[in-house]
N, C-alpha and C positions, 0 to 999 in steps of 0.2 A: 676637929681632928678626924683622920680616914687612914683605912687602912688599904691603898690602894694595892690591888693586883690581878691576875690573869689566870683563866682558867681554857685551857685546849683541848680538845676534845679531838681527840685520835682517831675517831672514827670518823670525823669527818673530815680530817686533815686529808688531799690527798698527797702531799709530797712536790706540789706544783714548783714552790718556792716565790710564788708571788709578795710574801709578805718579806721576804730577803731584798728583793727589787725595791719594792713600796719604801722600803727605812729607807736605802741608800740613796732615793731623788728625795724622800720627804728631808734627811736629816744631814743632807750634802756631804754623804761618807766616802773618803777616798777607794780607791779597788784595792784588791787585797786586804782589805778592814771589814769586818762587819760587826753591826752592831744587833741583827737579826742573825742566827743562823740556822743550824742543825745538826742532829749528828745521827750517823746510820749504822745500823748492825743488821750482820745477816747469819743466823747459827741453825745450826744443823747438816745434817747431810741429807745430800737430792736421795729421793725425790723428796722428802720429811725438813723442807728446809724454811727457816721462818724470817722475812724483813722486817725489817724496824723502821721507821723516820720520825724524829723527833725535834720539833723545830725549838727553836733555844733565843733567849734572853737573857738581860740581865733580869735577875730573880728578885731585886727588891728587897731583898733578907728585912727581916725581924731585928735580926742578931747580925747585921750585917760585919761579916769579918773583915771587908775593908774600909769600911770606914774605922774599924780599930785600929788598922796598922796606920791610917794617913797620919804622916807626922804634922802635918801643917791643917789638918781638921778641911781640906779642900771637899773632901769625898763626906758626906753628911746624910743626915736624912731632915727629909722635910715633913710639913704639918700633915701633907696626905700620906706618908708611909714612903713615899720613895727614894732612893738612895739616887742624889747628886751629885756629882764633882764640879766644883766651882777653879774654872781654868784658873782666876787670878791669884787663887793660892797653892795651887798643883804646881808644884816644882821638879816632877818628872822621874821621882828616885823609885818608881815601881814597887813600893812596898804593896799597893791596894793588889796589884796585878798578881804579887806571890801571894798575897791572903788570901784572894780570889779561889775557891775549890772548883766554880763550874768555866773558869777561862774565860770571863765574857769580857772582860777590857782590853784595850790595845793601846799601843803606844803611838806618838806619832813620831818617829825616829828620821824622820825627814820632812822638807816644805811639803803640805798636801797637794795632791790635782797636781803631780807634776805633768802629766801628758798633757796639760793643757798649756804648758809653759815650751813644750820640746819640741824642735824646728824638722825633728826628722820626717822628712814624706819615703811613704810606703814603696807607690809607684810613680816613676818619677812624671810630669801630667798627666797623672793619672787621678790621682787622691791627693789631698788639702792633709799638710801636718797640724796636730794640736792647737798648737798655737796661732793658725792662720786662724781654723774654725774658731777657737775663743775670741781673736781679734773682730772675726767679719759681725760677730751674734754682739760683740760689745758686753761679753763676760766675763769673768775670770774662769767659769767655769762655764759652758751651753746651759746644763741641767741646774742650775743654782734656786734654792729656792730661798728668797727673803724671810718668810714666815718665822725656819727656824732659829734665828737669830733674834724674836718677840723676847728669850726666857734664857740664850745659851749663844755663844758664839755660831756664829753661821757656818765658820770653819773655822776649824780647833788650828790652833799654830805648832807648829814643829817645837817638841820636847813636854808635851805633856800629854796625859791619858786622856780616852775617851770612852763613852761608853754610851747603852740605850741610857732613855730618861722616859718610856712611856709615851715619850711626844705630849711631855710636860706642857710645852708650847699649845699645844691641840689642848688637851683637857683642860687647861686656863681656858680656852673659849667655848666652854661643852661640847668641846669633839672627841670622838672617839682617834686613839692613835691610830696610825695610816695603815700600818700592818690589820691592825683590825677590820676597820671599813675596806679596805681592797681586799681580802680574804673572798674566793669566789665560792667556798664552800662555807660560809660562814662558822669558821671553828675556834675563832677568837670570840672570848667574853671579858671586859675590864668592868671591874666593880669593888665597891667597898666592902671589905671582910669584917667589919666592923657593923654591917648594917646586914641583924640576922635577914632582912625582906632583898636581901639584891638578888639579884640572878646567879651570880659569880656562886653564894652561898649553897640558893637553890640546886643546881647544879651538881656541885659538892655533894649534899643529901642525897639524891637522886641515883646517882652513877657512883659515890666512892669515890677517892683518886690516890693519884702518883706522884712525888717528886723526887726532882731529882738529887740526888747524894742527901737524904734527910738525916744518915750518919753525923753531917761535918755539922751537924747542928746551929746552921745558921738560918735556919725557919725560912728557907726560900716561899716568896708569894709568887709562884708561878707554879700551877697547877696543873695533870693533867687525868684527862678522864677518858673510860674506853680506854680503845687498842688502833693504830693502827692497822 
């Protein structure tokens, strides 16, 4: 047993958004969906004005509140701590998505990768539409990657949720999730919170931290430390 999760260190995040990119090829996420994000604020008045960036995840909960509300137990947690949804039991009634307090799940409310299905061209010989480029590469998608499909569908099908998994896929073979290793300022750490010797822990001691909504008391394991 593990208690997997993430610790980000603010201070050296700089706001790039490379690890929003990295999920979306690593875990063949449609546009408009993420399963990496962030959210910004900016208070005060000029000149005394302060920004914020703060990259976002699913948090893994302890006490995870959707996997309470799945009525069909799709949405689980597994032996290393992380919160799952198993498509072939997710029947798509959004209950995980209203439980959800920090919004990290999305629905698929239509076929994914439709641009790659749709015959419009831009300029007329000018540009190649979607679907020619899908046709000529021999994809369904150009960007497609096989890997994540080792542990979870490659591409989730229309009418059910999706969400991060850590790159559940990667950590079965000791890799670190994509967001992590593509990081150019190294501000992602994944580790066992259950193992007082990991770094994720170390860290923690070290600097203190923050998460986010700790009110809605669903013990999110996504950590952060420092300040932007």
């Amino acid at each position: 047993m593990a208690r997997l999760g993430m610790v980000i260190d603010l201070h050296k995040c700089v706001g790039c958004g490379a690890c929003e990119i990295a999920c979306k090829n690593e875990n063949n996420v449609d546009r408009d969906m993420f399963w990496s994000h962030h959210l910004i604020r900016t208070t005060g008045v000029f000149p005394n004005v302060n920004y914020e960036f703060v990259p976002t995840l699913c948090n893994h909960c302890d006490n995870a509140s959707c996997v309470k509300a799945c009525p069909t137990k799709a949405m689980h947690k597994d032996s290393q701590g992380l919160t799952l949804n198993d498509p072939n039991k997710c029947i798509g009634c959004k209950s995980c998505m209203l439980a959800c307090p920090y919004g990290v799940i999305s629905f698929n409310a239509k076929e994914p990768h439709g641009f790659w299905r749709d015959n419009t061209i831009l300029i007329d010989k000018g540009t190649s539409s979607g679907k020619e480029t899908a046709d000529e590469v021999g994809e369904k998608i150009p960007y497609y990657n096989p890997h994540r499909a080792i542990t979870y569908a490659g591409i989730r099908p229309k009418g059910i949720v999706e969400k991060c998994t850590l790159c559940d896929h990667r950590l079965a073979k000791g890799e670190e999730p994509y967001c992590v290793s593509s990081c150019p300022a190294d501000a992602r750490t994944v580790g066992d919170f259950d193992d007082s010797n990991s770094e994720v822990n170390k860290l923690l001691g070290q600097y203190g931290f923050k998460q986010l909504k700790p009110y809605a008391g669903t013990q999110p394991k996504v950590y952060y430390i420092r300040h932007y």
